[in-house]
BARO-336545 format. One record per residue (C-alpha): residue number from 1; x, y, z. Coordinates in pm, whole numbers. Layout:
REM BARO-336545
{NUM {X Y Z}}
...
REM end
This chain:
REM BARO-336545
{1 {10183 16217 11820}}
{2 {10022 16531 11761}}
{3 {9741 16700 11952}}
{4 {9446 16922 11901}}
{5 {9170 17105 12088}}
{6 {8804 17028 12078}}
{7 {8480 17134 12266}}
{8 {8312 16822 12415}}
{9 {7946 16800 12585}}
{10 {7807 17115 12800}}
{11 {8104 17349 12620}}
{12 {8418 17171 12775}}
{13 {8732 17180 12613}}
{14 {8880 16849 12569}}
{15 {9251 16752 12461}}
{16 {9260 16467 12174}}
{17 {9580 16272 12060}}
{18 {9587 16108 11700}}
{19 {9875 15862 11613}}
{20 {10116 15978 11331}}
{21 {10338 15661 11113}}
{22 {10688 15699 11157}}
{23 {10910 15796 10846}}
{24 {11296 15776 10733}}
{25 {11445 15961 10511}}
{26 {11582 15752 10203}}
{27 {11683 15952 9944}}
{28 {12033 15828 9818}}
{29 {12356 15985 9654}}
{30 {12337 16061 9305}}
{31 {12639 15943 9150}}
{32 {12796 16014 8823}}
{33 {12941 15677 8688}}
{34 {13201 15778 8508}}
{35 {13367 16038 8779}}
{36 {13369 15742 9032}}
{37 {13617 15557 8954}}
{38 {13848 15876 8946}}
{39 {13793 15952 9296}}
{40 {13916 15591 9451}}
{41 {14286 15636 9621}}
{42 {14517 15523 9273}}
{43 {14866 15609 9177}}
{44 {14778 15486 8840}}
{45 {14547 15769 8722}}
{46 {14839 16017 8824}}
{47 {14521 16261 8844}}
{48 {14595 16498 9167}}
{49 {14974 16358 9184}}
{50 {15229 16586 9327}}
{51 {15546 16371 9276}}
{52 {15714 16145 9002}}
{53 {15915 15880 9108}}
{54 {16145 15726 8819}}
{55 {16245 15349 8781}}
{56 {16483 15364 8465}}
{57 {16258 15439 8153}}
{58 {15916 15447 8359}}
{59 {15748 15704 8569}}
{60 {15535 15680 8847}}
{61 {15291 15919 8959}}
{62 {15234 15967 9362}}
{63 {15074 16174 9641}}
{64 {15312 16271 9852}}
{65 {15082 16274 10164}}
{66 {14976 15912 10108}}
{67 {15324 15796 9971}}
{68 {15491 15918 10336}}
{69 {15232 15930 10600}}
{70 {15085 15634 10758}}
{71 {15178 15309 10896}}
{72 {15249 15158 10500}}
{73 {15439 15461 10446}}
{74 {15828 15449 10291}}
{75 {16033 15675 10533}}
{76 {16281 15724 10251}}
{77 {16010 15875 10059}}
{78 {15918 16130 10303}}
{79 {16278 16212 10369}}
{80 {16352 16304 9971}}
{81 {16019 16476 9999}}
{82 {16162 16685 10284}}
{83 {16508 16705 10107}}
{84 {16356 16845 9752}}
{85 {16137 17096 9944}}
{86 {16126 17432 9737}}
{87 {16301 17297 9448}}
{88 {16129 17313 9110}}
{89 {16212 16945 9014}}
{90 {15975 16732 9214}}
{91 {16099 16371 9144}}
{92 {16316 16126 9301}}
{93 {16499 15876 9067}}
{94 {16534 15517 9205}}
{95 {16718 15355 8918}}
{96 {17033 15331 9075}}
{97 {16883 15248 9424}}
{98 {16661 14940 9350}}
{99 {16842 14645 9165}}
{100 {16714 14581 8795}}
{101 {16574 14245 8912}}
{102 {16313 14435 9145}}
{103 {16187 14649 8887}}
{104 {15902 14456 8757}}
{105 {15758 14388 9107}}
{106 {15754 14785 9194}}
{107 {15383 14883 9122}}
{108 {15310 14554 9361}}
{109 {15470 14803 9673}}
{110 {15303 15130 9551}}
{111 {14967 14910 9526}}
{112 {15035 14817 9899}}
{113 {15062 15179 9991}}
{114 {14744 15266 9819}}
{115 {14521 14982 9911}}
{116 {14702 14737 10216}}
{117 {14679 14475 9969}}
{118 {15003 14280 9862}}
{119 {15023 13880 9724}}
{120 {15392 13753 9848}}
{121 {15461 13470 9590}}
{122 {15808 13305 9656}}
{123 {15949 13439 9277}}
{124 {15869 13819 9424}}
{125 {15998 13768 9794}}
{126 {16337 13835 9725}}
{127 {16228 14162 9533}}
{128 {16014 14284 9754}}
{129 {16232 14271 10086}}
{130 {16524 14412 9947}}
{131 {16287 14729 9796}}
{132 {16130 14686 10191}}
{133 {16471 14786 10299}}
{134 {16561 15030 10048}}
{135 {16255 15224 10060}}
{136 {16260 15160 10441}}
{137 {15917 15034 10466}}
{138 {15885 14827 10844}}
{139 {15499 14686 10732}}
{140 {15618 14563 10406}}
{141 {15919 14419 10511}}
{142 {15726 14228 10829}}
{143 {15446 14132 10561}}
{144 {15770 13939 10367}}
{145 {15881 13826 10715}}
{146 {15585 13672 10755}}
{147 {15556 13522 10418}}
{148 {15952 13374 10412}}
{149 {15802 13161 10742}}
{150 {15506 13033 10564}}
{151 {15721 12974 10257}}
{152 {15983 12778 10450}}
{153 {15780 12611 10651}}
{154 {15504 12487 10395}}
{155 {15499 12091 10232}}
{156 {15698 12252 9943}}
{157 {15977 12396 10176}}
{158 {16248 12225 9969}}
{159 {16097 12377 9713}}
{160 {16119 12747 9822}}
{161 {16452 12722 9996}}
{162 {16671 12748 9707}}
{163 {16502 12993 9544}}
{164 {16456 13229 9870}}
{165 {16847 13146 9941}}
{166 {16980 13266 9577}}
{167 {16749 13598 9634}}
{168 {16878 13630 9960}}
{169 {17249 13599 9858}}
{170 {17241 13814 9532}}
{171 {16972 14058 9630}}
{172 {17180 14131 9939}}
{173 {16887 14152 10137}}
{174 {17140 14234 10450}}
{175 {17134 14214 10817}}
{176 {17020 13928 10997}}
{177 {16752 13831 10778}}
{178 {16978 13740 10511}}
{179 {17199 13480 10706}}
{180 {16873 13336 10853}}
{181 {16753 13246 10554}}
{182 {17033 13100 10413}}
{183 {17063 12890 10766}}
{184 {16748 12761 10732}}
{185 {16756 12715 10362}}
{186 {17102 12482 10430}}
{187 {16892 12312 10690}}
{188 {16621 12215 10444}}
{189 {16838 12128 10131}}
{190 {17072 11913 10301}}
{191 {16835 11706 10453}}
{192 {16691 11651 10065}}
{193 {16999 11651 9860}}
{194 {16927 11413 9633}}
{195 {16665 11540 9464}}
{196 {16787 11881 9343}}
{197 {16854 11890 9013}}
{198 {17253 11955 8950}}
{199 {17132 12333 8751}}
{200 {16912 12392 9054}}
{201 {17235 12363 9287}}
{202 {17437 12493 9069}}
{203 {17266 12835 9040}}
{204 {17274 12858 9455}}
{205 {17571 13121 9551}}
{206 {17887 12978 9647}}
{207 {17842 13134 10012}}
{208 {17555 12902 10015}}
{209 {17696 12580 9877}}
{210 {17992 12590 10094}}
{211 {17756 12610 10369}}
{212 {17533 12299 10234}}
{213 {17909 12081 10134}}
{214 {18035 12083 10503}}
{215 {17724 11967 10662}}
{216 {17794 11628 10835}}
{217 {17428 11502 10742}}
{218 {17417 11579 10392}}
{219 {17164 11337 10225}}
{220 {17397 11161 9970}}
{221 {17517 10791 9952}}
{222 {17864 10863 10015}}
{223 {18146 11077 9992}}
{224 {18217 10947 9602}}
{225 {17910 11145 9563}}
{226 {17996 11495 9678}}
{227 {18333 11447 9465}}
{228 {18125 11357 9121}}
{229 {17851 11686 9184}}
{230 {18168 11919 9258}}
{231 {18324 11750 8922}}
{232 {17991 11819 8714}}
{233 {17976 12217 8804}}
{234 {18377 12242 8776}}
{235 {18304 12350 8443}}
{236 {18096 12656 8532}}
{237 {18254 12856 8849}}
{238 {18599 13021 8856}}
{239 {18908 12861 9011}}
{240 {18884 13008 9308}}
{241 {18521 12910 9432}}
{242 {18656 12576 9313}}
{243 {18899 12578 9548}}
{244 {18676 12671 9783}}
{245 {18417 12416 9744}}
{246 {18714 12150 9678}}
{247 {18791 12189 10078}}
{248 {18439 12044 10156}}
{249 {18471 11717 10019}}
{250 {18650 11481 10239}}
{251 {18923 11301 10032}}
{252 {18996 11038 10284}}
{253 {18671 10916 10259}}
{254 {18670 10857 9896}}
{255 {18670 10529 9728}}
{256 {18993 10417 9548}}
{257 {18891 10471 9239}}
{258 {18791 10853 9331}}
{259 {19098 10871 9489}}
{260 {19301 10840 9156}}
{261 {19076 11081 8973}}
{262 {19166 11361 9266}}
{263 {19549 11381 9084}}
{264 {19376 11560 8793}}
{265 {19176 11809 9000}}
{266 {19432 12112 9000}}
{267 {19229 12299 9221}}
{268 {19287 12057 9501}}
{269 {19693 12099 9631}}
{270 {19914 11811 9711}}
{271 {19918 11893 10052}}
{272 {19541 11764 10078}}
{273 {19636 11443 9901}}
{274 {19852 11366 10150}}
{275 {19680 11491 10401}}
{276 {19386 11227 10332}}
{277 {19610 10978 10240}}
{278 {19758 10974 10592}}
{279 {19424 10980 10741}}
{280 {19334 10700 10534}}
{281 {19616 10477 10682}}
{282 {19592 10607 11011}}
{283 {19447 10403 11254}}
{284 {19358 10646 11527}}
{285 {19247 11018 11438}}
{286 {19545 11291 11356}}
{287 {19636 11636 11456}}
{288 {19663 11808 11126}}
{289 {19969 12057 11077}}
{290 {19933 12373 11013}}
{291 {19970 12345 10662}}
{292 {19635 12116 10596}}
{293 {19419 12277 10856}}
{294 {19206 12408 10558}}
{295 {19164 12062 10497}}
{296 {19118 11906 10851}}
{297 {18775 12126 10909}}
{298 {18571 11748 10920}}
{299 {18691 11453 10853}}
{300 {18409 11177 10996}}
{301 {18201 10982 10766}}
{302 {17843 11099 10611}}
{303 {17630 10990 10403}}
{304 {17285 10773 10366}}
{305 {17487 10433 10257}}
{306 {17746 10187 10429}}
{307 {17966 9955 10310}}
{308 {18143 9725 10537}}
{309 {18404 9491 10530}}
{310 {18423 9258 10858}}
{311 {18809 9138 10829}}
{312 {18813 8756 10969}}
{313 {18436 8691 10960}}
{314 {18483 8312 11005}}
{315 {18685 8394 11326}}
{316 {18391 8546 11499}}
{317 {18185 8326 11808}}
{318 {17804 8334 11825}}
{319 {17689 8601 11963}}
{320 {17973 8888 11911}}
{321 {17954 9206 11732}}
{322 {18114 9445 11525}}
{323 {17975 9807 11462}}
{324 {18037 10017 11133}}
{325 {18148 10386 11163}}
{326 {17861 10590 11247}}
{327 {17725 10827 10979}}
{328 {17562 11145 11105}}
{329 {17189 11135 11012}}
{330 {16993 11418 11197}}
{331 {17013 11705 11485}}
{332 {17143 11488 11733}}
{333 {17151 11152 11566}}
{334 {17399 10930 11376}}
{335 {17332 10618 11253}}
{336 {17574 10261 11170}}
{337 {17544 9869 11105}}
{338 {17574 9624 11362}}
{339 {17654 9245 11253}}
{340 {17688 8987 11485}}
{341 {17917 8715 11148}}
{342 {17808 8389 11327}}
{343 {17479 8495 11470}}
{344 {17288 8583 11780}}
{345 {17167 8249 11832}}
{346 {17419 7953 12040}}
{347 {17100 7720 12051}}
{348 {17177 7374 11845}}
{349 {16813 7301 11681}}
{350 {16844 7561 11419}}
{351 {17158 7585 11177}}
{352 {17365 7924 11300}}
{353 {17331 8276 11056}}
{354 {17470 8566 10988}}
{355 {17227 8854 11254}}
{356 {17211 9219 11060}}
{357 {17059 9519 11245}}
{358 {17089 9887 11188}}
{359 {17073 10104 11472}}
{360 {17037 10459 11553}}
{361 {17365 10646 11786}}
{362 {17175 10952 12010}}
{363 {17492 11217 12063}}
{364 {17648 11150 12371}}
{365 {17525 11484 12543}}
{366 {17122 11290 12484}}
{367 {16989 11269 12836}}
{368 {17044 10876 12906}}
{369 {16690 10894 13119}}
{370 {16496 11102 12785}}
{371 {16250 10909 12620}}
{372 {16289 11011 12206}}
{373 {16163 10859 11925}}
{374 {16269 10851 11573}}
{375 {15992 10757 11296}}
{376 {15943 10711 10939}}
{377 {16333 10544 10953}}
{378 {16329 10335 10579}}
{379 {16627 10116 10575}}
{380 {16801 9793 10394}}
{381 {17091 9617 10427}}
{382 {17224 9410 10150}}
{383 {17503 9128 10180}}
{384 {17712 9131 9869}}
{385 {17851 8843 9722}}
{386 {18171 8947 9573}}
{387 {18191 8676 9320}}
{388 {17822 8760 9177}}
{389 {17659 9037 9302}}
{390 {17325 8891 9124}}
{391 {17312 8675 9415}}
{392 {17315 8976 9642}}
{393 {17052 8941 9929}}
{394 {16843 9246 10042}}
{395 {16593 9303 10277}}
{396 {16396 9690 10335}}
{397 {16172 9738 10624}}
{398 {16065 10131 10784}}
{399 {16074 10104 11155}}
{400 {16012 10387 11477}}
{401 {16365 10360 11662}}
{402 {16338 10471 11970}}
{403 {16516 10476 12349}}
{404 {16422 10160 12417}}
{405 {16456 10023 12051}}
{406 {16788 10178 11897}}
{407 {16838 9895 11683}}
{408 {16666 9674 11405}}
{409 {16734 9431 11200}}
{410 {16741 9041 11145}}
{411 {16847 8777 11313}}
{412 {16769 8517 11053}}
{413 {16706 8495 10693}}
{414 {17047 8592 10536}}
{415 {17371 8363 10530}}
{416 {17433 8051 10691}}
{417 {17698 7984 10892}}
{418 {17812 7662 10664}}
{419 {17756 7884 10332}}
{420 {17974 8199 10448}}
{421 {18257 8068 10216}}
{422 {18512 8209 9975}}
{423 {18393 7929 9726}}
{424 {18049 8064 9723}}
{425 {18127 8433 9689}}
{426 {18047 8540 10065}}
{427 {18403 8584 10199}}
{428 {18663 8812 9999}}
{429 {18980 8638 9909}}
{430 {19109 8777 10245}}
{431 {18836 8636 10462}}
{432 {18578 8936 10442}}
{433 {18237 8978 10492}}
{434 {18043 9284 10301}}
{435 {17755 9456 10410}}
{436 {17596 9741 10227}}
{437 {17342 9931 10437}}
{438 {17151 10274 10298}}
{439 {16848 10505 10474}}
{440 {16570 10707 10406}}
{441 {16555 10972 10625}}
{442 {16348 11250 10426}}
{443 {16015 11155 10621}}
{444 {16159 11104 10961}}
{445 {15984 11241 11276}}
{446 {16177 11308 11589}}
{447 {16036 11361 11915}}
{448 {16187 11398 12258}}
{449 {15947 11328 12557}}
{450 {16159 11514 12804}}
{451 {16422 11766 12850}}
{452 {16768 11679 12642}}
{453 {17068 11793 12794}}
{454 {17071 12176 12953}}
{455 {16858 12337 12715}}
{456 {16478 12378 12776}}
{457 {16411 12435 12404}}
{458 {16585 12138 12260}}
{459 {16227 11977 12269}}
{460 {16083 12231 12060}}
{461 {16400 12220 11819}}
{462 {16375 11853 11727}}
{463 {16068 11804 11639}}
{464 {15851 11727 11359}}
{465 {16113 11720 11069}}
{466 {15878 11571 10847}}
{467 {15521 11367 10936}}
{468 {15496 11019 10821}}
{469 {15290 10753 10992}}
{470 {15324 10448 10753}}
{471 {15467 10241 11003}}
{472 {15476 9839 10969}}
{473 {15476 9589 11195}}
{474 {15799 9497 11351}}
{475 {16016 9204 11217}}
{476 {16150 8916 11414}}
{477 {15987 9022 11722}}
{478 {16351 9145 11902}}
{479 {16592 9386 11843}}
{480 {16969 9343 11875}}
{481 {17016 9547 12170}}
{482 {16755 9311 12390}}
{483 {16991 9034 12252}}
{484 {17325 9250 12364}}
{485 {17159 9257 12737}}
{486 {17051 8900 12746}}
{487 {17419 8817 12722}}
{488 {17564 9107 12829}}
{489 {17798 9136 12500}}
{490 {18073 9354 12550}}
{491 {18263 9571 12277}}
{492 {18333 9356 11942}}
{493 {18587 9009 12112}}
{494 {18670 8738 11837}}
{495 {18787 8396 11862}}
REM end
């Protein structure tokens, strides 16, 4: 407002007030385009650089002040800085510092210093932690941190892991970051075996195969398989990883037929052979000497397939049992075939059948009283006829085993009783009965309800391998374990 003085009636002075409008000021900036691009924060101008950093036949201009100050800033830069103080050449060379196969991801880490910006892909991870550690850069190396857990966590974790394991291994990457990736890179390819490619696991490190070999739950069929893939990449490694990776197959769990081709292996010594073939004959498990212990590591049966002879099927009574070996399967889980030869069933109005269930084996140090669940469990069982396996008969279901259901199968719908004969092509010249049981574990789900064992974060550990929620309906209506209590079955008796 602004006032003013006037003379009102009979010569008085009176005070007047007149509104004034409010104004800004708006006048902008006047920029010159073409100098404003030159004053944004760039290493790639080199305009105002005071240091040259060389990366074999390129150079790299920098600002020393933004290059080693700041939370993105690479304390091994600012010590060289310090170092070359007063000397005329003002340069560090990194050639022999950073591995070759880093180089072309370099102006992705300078760009992070300049502008906080940086795209982790999993082909650059490797690169960028080891220049992370070399350049001793904390932010950028908890940026790839971060990224490695979204990498091996993601749908396409089997994807990354071998590629994040192989950078790991050859990039040296170091410390504990190194071996944690390769643990959970083993972790993810072993439970997904099958479909690597054989160039995709032969390009992994041999640190990293040995590691993958020797796990009990490696998704193959059988051991026959682990003995053909170490065949196939013979070819390519040196003797001595092949004698290495030769220790992680288990020769006593090799067909026949396998077992003849391991005379022409020269990388695997006599003293294995007979090692396994002692095992093999051995009833009850062995003590190895001293001389096979690199051979004794593991010796239990793996794999997503079963094959089982029952010895003296027709000699079985209704209603008793015989379990396979048990095949480890996942953290805490195994897995093996139960067959009951002449049936569950001791009724007369219905002729008697062969009763075929898989069922899942918790480890023995599973709380009895925990409630768990297993999920997305896809499973057959085939029985062969020996004579003509074109007569074979298969059945496939996917079931949710679980604490109170750790077994399923079928009761009916295979052999009968009155058809199980040599004749026909059901028994083996020496009274046997074959079974052939496989499982699909890549989509299974575990869950545990409440605490397992002694350890509050076993919960936490087990769960969620993989999320799959086609479940069926359940066959038959009972499992074999509600049958095993109704009669209170005990161990496998024949008559």
């Amino acid at each position: 407002m602004a006032a003013s003085i006037v003379e009102g009636f009979g010569g008085q002075t009176v005070g007047a007030f007149r509104m004034q409008r409010k104004r800004k000021l708006t006048a902008s900036f006047l920029e010159i385009p073409e100098e404003k691009e030159t004053l944004q924060r760039s290493w790639r101008t080199g305009q105002h650089s005071d240091w040259t950093l060389t990366l074999g036949d390129q150079e790299f201009k920098v600002h020393k002040v933004i290059v080693a100050t700041g939370e993105r800033a690479s304390a091994f830069l600012a010590a060289a800085f310090r170092k070359h103080l007063g000397e005329s050449e003002e340069r560090t060379d990194l050639t022999a510092l950073i591995p070759k196969q880093c180089w072309p991801h370099f102006e992705a880490v300078l760009d992070f210093i300049y502008l906080d910006s940086i795209d982790v892909k999993a082909q650059s991870w490797g690169p960028l932690v080891k220049m992370a550690d070399v350049l001793q850069m904390g932010s950028l190396h908890a940026k790839c941190v971060e990224a490695g857990n979204s990498f091996l966590s993601s749908e396409d974790a089997d994807v990354h892991a071998p590629r994040l394991a192989v950078d790991a291994v050859e990039l040296q990457i170091g410390g504990q970051l190194q071996q944690e990736v390769i643990d959970i890179a083993v972790d993810l390819m072993a439970s997904c075996f099958k479909s690597y490619s054989a160039e995709t696991l032969r390009a992994q490190p041999v640190e990293v195969l040995q590691s993958l070999l020797q796990r009990d739950d490696l998704e193959v069929d059988d051991e026959d398989a682990v003995f053909d893939f170490l065949l196939s990449i013979s070819a390519q490694l040196d003797k001595a990883d092949m004698e290495l990776l030769w220790r992680c197959c288990r020769l006593q769990q090799l067909s026949a037929g396998h077992v003849l081709e391991v005379a022409l292996i020269n990388e695997i010594p006599k003293q294995a052979i007979v090692w396994a073939l002692a095992n093999r004959v051995s009833k009850r498990p062995m003590a190895p000497p001293a001389w096979a212990s690199r051979w004794a590591a593991s010796s239990r049966p793996r794999g997503r397939q079963i094959t089982f002879f029952i010895p003296n099927a027709a000699n079985y009574a209704p209603k008793k049992f015989v379990h396979s070996e048990s095949h480890r399967l996942l953290d805490r889980f195994s897995w093996r075939v139960l067959i009951f030869p002449y049936g569950t069933d001791t009724g007369t109005g219905k002729p008697r059948e062969t009763a075929q269930f898989v069922e899942m084996v918790p480890d023995a140090d599973v709380d009895q009283e925990s409630e768990w669940t297993v999920n997305g469990i896809t499973y057959s069982i085939t029985l062969v006829n020996v004579k003509d396996e074109s007569k074979n008969i298969t059945k496939e279901h996917t079931f949710e085993f679980s604490n109170k259901e750790v077994d399923h199968g079928w009761h009916r719908g295979f052999l009968t009783i009155d058809n199980m004969t040599t004749e026909k092509g059901w028994l083996s010249e020496d009274g046997s009965l074959c079974f052939r049981a496989s499982l699909d574990s890549r989509k299974a789900e575990v869950n545990f309800n409440s605490a397992v064992g002694d350890d509050p974060h076993q919960e936490v550990e087990n769960a969620g391998l993989l999320n799959f929620s086609n479940r069926q309906p359940a066959l038959n209506g009972i499992s074999a374990s509600s049958v095993l209590q109704s009669f209170s079955c005990q161990g496998s008796e024949r008559t």
